[in-house]
C-alpha positions in Angstrom: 89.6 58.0 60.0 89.6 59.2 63.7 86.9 57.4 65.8 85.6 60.7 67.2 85.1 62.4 63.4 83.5 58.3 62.5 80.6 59.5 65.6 79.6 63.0 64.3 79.9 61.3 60.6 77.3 58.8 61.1 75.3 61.2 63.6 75.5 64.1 60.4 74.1 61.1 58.6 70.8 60.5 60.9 70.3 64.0 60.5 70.2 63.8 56.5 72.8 66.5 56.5 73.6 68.0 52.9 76.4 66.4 51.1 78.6 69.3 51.5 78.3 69.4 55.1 79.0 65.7 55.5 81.9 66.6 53.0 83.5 69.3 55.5 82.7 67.0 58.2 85.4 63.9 56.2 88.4 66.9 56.3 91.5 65.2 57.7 93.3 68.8 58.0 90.7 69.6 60.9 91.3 68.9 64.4 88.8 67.5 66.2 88.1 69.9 68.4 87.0 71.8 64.9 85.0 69.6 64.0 82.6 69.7 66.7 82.5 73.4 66.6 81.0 72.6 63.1 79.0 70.0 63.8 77.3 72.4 66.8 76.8 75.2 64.1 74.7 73.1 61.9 72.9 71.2 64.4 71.8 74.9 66.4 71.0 76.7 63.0 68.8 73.4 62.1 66.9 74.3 65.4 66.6 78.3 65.1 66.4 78.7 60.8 64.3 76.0 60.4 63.4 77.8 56.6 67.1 76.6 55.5 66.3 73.1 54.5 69.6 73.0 52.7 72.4 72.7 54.6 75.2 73.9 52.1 74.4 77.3 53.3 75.5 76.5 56.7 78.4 74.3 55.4 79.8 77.6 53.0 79.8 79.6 56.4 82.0 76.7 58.1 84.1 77.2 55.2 84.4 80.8 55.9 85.5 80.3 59.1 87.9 77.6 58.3 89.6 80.1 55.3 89.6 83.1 58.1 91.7 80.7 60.4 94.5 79.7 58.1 94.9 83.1 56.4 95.6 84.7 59.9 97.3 81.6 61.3 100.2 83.3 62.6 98.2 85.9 64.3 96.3 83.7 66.5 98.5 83.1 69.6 96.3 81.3 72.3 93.7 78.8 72.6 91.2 81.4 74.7 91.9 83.8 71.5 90.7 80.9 68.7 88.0 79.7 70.7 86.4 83.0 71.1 86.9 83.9 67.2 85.5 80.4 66.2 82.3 80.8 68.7 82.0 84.7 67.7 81.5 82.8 64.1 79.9 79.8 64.6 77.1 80.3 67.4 76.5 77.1 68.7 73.5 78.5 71.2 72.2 81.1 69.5 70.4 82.1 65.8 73.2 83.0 63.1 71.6 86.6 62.2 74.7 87.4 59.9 74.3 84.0 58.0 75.5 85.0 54.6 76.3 88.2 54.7 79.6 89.4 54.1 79.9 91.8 57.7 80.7 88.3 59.3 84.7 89.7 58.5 83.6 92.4 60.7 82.8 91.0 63.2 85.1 88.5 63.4 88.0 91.4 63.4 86.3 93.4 65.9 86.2 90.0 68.4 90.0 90.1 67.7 90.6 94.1 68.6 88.0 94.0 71.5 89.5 90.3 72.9 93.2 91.5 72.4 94.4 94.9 71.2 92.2 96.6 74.1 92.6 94.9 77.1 97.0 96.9 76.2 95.3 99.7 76.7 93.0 99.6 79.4 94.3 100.0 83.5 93.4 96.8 85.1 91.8 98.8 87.7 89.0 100.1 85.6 85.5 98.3 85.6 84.4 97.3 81.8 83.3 94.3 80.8 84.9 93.0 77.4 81.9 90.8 77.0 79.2 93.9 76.8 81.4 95.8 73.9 81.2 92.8 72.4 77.3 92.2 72.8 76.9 95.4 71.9 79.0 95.2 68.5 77.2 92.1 67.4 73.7 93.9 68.4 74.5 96.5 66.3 75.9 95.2 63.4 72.8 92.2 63.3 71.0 95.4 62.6 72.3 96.8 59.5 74.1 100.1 61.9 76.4 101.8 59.8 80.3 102.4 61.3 79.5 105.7 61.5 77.0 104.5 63.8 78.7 102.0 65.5 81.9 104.0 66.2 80.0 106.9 67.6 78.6 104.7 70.5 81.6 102.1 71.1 83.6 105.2 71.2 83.2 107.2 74.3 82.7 103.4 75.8 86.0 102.5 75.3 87.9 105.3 75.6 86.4 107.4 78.1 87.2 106.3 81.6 84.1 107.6 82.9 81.8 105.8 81.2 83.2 102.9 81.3 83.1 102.8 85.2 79.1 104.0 84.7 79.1 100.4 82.4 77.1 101.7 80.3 77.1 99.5 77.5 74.3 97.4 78.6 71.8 99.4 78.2 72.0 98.5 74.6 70.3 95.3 74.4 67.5 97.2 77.2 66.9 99.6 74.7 66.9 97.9 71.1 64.2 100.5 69.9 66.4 103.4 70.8 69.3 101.9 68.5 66.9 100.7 65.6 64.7 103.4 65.6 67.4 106.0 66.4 70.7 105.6 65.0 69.8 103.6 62.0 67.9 106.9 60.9 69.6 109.6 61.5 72.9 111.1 61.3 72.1 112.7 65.6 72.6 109.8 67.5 70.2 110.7 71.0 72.1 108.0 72.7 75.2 109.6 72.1 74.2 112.8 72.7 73.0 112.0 76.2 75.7 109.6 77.2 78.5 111.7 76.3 76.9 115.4 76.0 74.7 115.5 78.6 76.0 112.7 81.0 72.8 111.4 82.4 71.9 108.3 80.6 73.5 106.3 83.5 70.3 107.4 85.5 67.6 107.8 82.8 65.4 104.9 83.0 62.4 105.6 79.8 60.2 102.8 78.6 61.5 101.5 75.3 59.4 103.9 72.9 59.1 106.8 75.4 61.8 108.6 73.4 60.0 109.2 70.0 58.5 112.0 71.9 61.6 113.5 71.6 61.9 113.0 67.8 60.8 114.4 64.6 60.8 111.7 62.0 59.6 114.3 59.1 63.3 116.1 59.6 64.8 113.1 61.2 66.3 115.5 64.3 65.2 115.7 67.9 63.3 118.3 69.7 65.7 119.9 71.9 69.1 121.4 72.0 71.7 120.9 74.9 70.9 124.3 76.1 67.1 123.7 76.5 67.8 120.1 78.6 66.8 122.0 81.5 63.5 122.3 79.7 62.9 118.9 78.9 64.3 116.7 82.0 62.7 117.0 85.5 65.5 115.5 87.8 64.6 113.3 90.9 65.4 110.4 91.8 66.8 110.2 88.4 66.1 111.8 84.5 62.7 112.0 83.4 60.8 113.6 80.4 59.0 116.3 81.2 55.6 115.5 79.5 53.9 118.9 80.3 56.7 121.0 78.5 56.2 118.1 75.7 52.7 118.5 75.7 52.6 122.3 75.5 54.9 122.0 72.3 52.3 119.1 70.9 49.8 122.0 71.6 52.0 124.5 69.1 52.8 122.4 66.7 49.2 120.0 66.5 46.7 122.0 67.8 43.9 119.5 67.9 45.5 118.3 71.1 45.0 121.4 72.8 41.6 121.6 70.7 40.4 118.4 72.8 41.9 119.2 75.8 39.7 122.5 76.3 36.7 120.2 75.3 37.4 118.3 77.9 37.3 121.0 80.5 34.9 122.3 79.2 32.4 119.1 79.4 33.9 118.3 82.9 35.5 115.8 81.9 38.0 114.8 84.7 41.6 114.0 85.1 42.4 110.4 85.5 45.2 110.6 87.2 45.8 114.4 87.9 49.9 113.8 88.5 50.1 112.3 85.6 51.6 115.3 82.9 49.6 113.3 80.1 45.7 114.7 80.2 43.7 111.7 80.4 40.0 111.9 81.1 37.1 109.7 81.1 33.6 109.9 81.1 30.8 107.4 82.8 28.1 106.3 81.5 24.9 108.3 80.9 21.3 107.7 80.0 20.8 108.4 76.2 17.9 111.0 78.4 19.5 112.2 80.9 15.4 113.9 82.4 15.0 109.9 83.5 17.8 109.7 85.7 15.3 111.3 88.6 12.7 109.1 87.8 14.7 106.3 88.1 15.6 107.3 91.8 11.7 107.4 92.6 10.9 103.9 90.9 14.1 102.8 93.1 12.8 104.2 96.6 9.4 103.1 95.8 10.1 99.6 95.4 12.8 99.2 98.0 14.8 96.5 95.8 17.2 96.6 92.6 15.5 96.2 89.1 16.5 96.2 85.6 15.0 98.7 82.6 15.4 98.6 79.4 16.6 102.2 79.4 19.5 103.0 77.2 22.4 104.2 78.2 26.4 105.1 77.2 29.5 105.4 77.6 32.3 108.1 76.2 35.4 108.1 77.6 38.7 110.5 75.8 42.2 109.7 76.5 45.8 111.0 75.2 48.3 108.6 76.5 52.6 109.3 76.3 52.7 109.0 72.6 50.3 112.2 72.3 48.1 109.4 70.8 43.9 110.7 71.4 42.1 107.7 71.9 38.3 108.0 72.0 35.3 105.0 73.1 32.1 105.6 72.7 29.3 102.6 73.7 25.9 102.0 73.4 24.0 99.8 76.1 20.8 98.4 76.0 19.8 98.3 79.2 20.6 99.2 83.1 20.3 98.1 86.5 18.7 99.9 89.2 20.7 99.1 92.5 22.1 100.5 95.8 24.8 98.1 95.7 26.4 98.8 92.4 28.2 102.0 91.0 26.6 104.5 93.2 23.1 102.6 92.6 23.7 102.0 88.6 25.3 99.2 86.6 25.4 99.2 82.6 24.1 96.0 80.7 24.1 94.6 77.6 26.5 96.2 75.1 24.8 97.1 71.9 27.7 98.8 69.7 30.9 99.9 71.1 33.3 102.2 68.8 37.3 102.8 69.5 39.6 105.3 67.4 42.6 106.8 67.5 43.6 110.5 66.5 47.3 111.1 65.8 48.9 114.1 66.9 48.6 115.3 63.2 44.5 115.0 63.4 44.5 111.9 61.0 42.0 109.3 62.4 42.3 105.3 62.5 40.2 102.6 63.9 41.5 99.4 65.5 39.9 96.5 63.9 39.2 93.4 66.5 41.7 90.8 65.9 44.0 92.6 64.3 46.5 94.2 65.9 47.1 97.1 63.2 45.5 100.5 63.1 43.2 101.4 59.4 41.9 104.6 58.4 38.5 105.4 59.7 35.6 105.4 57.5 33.7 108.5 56.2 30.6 105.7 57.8 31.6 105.8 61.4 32.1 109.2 61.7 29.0 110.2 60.6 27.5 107.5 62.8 29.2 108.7 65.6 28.4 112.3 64.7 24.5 111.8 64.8 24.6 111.0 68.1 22.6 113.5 70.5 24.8 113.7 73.3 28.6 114.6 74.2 29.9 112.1 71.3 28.0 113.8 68.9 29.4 117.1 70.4 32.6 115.8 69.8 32.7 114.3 66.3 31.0 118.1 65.8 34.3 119.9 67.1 36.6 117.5 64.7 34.0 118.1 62.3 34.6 122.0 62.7 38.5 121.4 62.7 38.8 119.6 59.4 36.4 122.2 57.7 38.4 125.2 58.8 42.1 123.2 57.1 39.6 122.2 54.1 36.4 123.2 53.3 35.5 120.6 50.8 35.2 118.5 54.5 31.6 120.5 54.6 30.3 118.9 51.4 31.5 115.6 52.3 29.8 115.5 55.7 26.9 117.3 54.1 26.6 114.4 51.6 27.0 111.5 54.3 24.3 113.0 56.7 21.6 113.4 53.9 22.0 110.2 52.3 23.0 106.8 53.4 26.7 106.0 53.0 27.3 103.9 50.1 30.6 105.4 48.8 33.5 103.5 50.9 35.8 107.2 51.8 38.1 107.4 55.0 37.7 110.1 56.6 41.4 111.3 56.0 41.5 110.3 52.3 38.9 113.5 52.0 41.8 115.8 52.8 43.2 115.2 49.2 41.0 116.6 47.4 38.8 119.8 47.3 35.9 119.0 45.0 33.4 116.3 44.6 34.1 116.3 40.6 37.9 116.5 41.6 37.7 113.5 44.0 35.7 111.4 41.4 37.9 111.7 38.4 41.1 110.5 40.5 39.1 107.8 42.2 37.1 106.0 39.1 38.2 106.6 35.6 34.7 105.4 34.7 33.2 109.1 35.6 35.2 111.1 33.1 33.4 109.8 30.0 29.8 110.3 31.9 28.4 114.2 31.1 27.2 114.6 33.9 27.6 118.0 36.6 29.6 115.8 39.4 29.7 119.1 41.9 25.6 118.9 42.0 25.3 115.6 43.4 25.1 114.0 46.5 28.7 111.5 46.7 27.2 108.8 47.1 24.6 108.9 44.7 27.6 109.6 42.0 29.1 106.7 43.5 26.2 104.2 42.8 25.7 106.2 38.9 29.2 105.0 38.3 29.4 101.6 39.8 26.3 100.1 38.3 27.2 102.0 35.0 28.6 99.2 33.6 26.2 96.2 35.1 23.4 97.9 32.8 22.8 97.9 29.6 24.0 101.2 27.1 22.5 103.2 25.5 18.6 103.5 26.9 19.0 102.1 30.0 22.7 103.9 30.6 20.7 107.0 29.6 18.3 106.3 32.5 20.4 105.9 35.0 22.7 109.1 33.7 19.4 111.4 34.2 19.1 109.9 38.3 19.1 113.2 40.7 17.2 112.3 43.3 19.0 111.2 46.5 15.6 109.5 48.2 16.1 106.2 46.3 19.9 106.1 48.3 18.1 106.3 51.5 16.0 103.3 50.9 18.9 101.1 50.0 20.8 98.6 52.5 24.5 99.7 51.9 26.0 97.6 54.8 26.8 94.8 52.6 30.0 94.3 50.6 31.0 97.2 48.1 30.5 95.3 45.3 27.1 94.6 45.5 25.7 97.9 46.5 25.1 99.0 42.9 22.6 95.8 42.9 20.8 97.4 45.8 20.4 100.9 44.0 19.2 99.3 40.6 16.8 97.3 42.4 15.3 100.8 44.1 15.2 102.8 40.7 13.7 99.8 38.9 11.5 99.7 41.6 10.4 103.4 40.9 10.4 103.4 37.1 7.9 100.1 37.0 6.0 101.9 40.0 5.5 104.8 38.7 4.9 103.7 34.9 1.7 101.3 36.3 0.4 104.2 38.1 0.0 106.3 34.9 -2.3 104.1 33.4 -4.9 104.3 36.5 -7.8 107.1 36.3 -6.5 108.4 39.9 -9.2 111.2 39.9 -12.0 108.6 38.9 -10.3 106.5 41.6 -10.4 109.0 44.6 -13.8 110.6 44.1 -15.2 106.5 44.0 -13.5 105.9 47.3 -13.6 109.0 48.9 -17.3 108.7 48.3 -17.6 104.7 49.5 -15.4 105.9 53.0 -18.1 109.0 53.5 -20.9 106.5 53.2 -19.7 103.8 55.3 -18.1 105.6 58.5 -20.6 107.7 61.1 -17.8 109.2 62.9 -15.7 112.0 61.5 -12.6 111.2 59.2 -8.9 112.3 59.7 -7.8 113.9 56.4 -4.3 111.6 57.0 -6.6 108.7 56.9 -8.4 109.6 53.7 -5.5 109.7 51.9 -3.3 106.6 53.5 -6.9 104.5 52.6 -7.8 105.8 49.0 -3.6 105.2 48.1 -3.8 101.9 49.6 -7.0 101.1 47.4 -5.4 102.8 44.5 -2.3 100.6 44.6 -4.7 97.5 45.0 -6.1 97.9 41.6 -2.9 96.9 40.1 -2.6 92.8 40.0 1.2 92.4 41.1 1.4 95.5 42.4 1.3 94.5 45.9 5.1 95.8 47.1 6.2 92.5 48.2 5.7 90.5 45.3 7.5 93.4 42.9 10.5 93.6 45.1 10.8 90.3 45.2 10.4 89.4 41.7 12.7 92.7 40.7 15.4 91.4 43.4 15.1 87.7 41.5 15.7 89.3 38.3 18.6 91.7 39.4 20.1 88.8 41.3 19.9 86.3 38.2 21.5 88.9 35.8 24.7 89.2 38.3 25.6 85.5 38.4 24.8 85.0 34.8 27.0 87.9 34.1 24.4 89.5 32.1 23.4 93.5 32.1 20.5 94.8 33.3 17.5 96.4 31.8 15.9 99.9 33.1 13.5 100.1 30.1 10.8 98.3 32.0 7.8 100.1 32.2 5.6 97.2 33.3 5.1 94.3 35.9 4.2 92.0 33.1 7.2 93.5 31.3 9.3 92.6 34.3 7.8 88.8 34.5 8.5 87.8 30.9 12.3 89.2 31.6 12.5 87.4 34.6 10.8 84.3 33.1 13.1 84.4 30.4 16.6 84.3 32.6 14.9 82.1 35.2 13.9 78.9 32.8 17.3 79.6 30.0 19.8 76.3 30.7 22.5 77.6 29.6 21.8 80.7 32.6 21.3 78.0 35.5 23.2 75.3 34.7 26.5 77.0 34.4 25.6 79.9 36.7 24.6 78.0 39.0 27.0 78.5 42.7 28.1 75.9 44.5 25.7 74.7 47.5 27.0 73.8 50.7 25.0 74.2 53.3 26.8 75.0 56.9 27.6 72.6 59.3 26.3 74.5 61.8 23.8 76.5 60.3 20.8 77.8 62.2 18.3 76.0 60.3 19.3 73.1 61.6 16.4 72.7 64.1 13.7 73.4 61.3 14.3 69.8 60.0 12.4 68.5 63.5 10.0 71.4 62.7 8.4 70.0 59.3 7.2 66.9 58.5 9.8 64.3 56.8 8.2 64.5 53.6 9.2 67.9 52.7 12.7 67.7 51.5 15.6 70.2 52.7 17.4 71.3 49.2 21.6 70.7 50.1 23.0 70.5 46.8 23.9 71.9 43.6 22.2 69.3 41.1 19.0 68.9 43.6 18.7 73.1 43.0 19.0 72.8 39.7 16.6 69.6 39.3 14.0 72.0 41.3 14.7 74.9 39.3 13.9 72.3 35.4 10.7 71.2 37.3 9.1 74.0 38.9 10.3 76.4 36.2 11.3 79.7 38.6 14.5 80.8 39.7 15.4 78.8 42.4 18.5 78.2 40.9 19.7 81.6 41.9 19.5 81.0 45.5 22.9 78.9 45.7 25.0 81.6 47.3 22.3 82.6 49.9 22.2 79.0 51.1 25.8 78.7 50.9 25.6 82.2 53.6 23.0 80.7 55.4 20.7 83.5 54.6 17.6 80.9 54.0 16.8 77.1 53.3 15.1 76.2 50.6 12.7 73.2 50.4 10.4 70.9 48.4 7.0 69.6 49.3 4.2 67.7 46.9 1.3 67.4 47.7 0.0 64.9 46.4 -3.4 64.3 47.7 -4.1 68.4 46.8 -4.9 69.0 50.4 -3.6 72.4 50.5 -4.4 73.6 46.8 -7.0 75.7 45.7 -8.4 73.7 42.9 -7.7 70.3 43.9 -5.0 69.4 41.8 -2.0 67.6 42.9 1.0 70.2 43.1 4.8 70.5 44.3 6.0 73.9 46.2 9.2 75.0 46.6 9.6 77.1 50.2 11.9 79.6 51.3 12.8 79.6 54.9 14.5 82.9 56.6 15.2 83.2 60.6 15.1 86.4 62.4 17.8 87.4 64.6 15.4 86.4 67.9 15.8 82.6 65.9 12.1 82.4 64.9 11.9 80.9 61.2 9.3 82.1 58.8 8.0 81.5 55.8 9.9 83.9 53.0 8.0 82.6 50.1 5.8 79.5 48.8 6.1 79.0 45.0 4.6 76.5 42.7 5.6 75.8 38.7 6.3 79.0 37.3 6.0 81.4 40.2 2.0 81.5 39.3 0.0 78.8 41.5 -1.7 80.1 44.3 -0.3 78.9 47.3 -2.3 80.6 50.0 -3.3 77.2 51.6 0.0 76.0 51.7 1.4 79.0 53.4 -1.1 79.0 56.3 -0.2 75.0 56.8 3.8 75.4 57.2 2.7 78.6 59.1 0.6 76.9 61.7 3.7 74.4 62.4 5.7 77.4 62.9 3.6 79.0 65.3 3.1 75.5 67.1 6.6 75.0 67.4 7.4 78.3 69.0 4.0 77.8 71.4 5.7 74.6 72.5 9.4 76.1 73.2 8.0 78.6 75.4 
């Protein structure tokens, strides 16, 4: 064996080539020279398809090569010939984009024609470069282009002397997106048709994606004719679109570009850059009330200095950029500065909420999500947000508003539906096009609301939304009967429906239990008994004269206060226990309670049943960094932070409550839950020795307070106790500041 083939042999080796490229690599038939054309194929494809762990695939292409080479033997008549077809086949420097697929042969016969047959036809006096027809082949045919394709641009480049002298052909690999996004999808080639047509791509310079203005990709064909070029080139220096004839056909054929451009003027809005054809405007900020803005200027020349208020303010600013893309921003600020020396005396501070979306040219409305560069439908949620708003935004979002209505009027329900009620139903904006009814957009979205009887058209969305989603986390027939007779959209409105979809059905249960249990205790009071004792007890202890508001905020609160348990903390809390514990156990809910100590035993029952908490029971991992961290320092070291999954549920078999259920919100680092005994009864009421378990919450300002103290089954009194973990709280903060 040759010395040479012995070296790239035993370097194939150190590489851990496959056996069949070590195998090609032993050929005696090969030259040398072959050889390392191979070896340079395998040891570049290593290094740019780094996914191809086996090498056989890069072997089976060597093989191709090899085959092409013998069968056309006697075609091959000089070394520069063979050493362009084996590098046009085996990139050495480059990614193998054809790897495997059978258009190699193409390409390898074009290389031949292109290296060969054409230079016989070409006067030596004409400037082309071989090497660019060839660039441009491979460019095209990496990229799935059809023949059709690829003859319809090589074409004129060959053969018409013209164009080859204007060397056209490397404005191919400028322009990819032209050739990807316009010859691979349409029969019209617009490269052809201006380099051989029109004659002016020699001295058109666009950015890459400036010419799908030009195109419809609904009909696949472009906007113009050759007799209307006139209409849509400006010449100057050299070709350019003409974006104001562009924009006046946008205007025809999508009129909510011309829609917002009127706005615009209308509002004063003003040009960005008035000699640019694209009509971009922006707004400054503004106070949120605008009659301060003179006041301001008197505080300023009073003092004499710069100061800052905690004044609201925002910014709205409209823009429709080349693509005929609308992009609107709306933010909120917190607060501004007062001050000669910045922005004509005002500076904006503090961002509170900021809100970015796009409108396409076809009215359809997306929102660009931080981190991710992709564009998603905007939410039914936004838009109303943005659409509340008592300024120019709100204006705005009330001109789309009166767009979409006029294409579809079911968009007036919809809108209707979000503004009156909290939105709980998760609807983009453009999905509501689809549809034309509530009943109709129902049945196509949840199945589960075709076997309900109930009049879908009548009721507020996303009150239908929450009927149906919780339908099946309660129990039939008496408490499915309930919640099939809910009308009332008031119980929506005090929900919290910015958490996950999922568990918004959770919040509206917990609101109508809420109600049924309320309003079932509150029969059983004498409220006329009730009133005339404490409208009587109010008359004789206050001299002055009494507000009739205040009589009846007074005799409700003493009304409510004859009901032990009543008090609107405890029965949240004990009803959001209860709710919570029937989720993670899987089990369905009850709305046939009618009474606190109905609730309790329920809630009693779940709480202390093993098999409920000690299969149910979530992992616990509290954060590394979690923001309870400095409340450790806070308390004393014998109360004991809860971290884990079996101390939970040892606390939960001791103290008899529900403690257990609190895995996941420790695991969120919603609270920290602790344990404290105390055992010389310092802090109980009747001197008995007692353990507490204490839930600890934080407030976005980071002060900690106490959530809830409970003893062995929710029922000590643990008033003392409170005050005492209180107190160290308070001390603490007195201390930091």
């Amino acid at each position: 064996m040759r010395k040479a083939q012995e070296k790239l042999l035993k370097s194939a080796e150190k590489r851990h080539m496959s056996q069949m490229q070590i195998s090609l690599l032993s050929r005696e038939d090969l030259t040398i020279q072959e050889l390392q054309a191979a070896m340079d194929y395998f040891i570049a494809q290593y290094i740019y398809l780094p996914e191809y762990l086996n090498g056989d695939m890069f072997a089976e292409e060597a093989e191709q090569w090899i085959k092409f080479l013998k069968n056309n033997k006697n075609k091959i008549t000089t070394t520069f010939e063979y050493k362009r077809l084996m590098n046009a086949f085996l990139p050495s420097y480059e990614k193998d984009n054809l790897i495997g697929n059978r258009k190699k042969i193409k390409l390898f016969k074009m290389y031949r024609y292109l290296s060969l047959i054409l230079p016989a036809y070409i006067n030596k006096d004409i400037d082309i470069s071989i090497s660019i027809l060839l660039k441009a082949y491979k460019f095209m045919l990496n990229r799935n282009f059809s023949s059709w394709h690829i003859s319809t641009i090589l074409r004129p480049m060959i053969l018409n002397e013209s164009y080859r002298k204007n060397s056209i052909g490397w404005k191919l690999t400028i322009y990819p997106s032209l050739m990807d996004e316009y010859l691979y999808n349409g029969k019209e080639s617009f490269l052809y048709f201006l380099a051989v047509e029109t004659n002016i791509l020699s001295d058109f310079f666009p950015e890459e994606k400036e010419f799908e203005k030009l195109y419809n990709y609904d009909k696949h064909s472009f906007l113009f004719k050759k007799n209307e070029l006139s209409n849509y080139f400006i010449i100057r220096d050299h070709y350019k679109i003409n974006q104001n004839y562009l924009l006046t056909i946008k205007k025809e054929n999508y009129p909510i570009i011309g829609l917002i451009e009127t706005f615009c003027q209308e509002n004063n809005l003003k040009p960005y850059n008035k000699n640019n054809g694209i009509y971009t405007t922006w707004q400054t900020w503004q106070l949120m009330e605008p009659n301060r803005e003179e006041i301001l200027k008197e505080c300023y020349k009073l003092l004499g200095e710069g100061f800052t208020t905690k004044i609201p303010a925002f910014y709205f600013g409209i823009s429709i950029n080349s693509n005929f893309f609308i992009t609107v921003s709306y933010i909120e600020y917190k607060s501004i500065y007062i001050g000669a020396n910045n922005d004509n005396g005002w500076k904006v501070n503090e961002a509170s909420s900021e809100y970015d979306f796009t409108i396409l040219p076809d009215g359809r409305l997306f929102k660009k999500r931080k981190k991710v560069n992709k564009l998603f439908p905007l939410s039914m949620k936004t838009f109303i947000y943005l659409y509340g708003k008592q300024n120019i935004c709100g204006s705005f979002m009330g001109l789309l508003s009166e767009y979409f209505c006029n294409k579809n009027l079911f968009y007036n329900d919809v809108i209707r539906d979000f503004v009156n009620a909290k939105p709980a139903m998760p609807i983009t904006f453009n999905e509501v096009a689809e549809y034309h009814s509530r009943a109709e957009m129902l049945h196509k979205k949840y199945k589960t609301s075709l076997k309900m009887n109930i009049k879908w058209n009548k009721i507020n969305l996303n009150l239908s939304y929450l009927i149906i989603k919780a339908y099946h986390i309660v129990e039939p027939n008496k408490s499915r009967q309930i919640l099939l007779q809910q009308k009332e959209t008031a119980l929506v409105n005090e929900g919290n429906y910015n958490i996950k979809a999922m568990l918004r059905p959770y919040e509206y249960i917990k609101n109508l239990l809420h109600k049924i249990i309320y309003e079932n205790e509150m029969k059983k009071i004498n409220r006329e008994d009730l009133e005339a004792k404490y409208r009587k007890e109010i008359l004789e202890e206050i001299q002055t004269d009494v507000l009739p508001d205040e009589y009846e905020k007074w005799i409700e609160e003493r009304i409510e206060a004859e009901l032990p348990g009543m008090h609107d903390v405890d029965l949240s809390r004990t009803i959001k226990d209860y709710v919570s514990m029937c989720r993670q156990s899987k089990s369905k809910i009850r709305l046939d309670i009618y009474s606190i100590k109905q609730l309790e035993k329920l809630h009693g029952k779940i709480a202390c049943t093993p098999n409920n908490y000690r299969k149910k029971t979530q992992e616990v991992k509290v954060p590394i960094n979690s923001k309870f961290l400095p409340l450790r320092d806070i308390l004393p070291p014998e109360f004991e932070w809860i971290k884990t999954r079996k101390r939970l549920i040892l606390e939960t078999e001791m103290q008899h409550h529900c403690v257990w259920s609190y895995a996941s919100d420790i695991t969120q680092d919603k609270c920290a839950i602790y344990s404290f005994t105390d055992t010389r009864a310092e802090y109980t009421v009747d001197g008995i020795p007692r353990r507490y378990t204490i839930e600890f919450k934080c407030r976005k300002n980071g002060v900690y307070f106490v959530e809830q103290v409970q003893g062995k089954y929710d029922r000590v009194n643990a008033r003392n106790m409170n005050q005492y973990i209180q107190s160290l709280l308070e001390q603490y903060m007195k201390n930091k500041t």
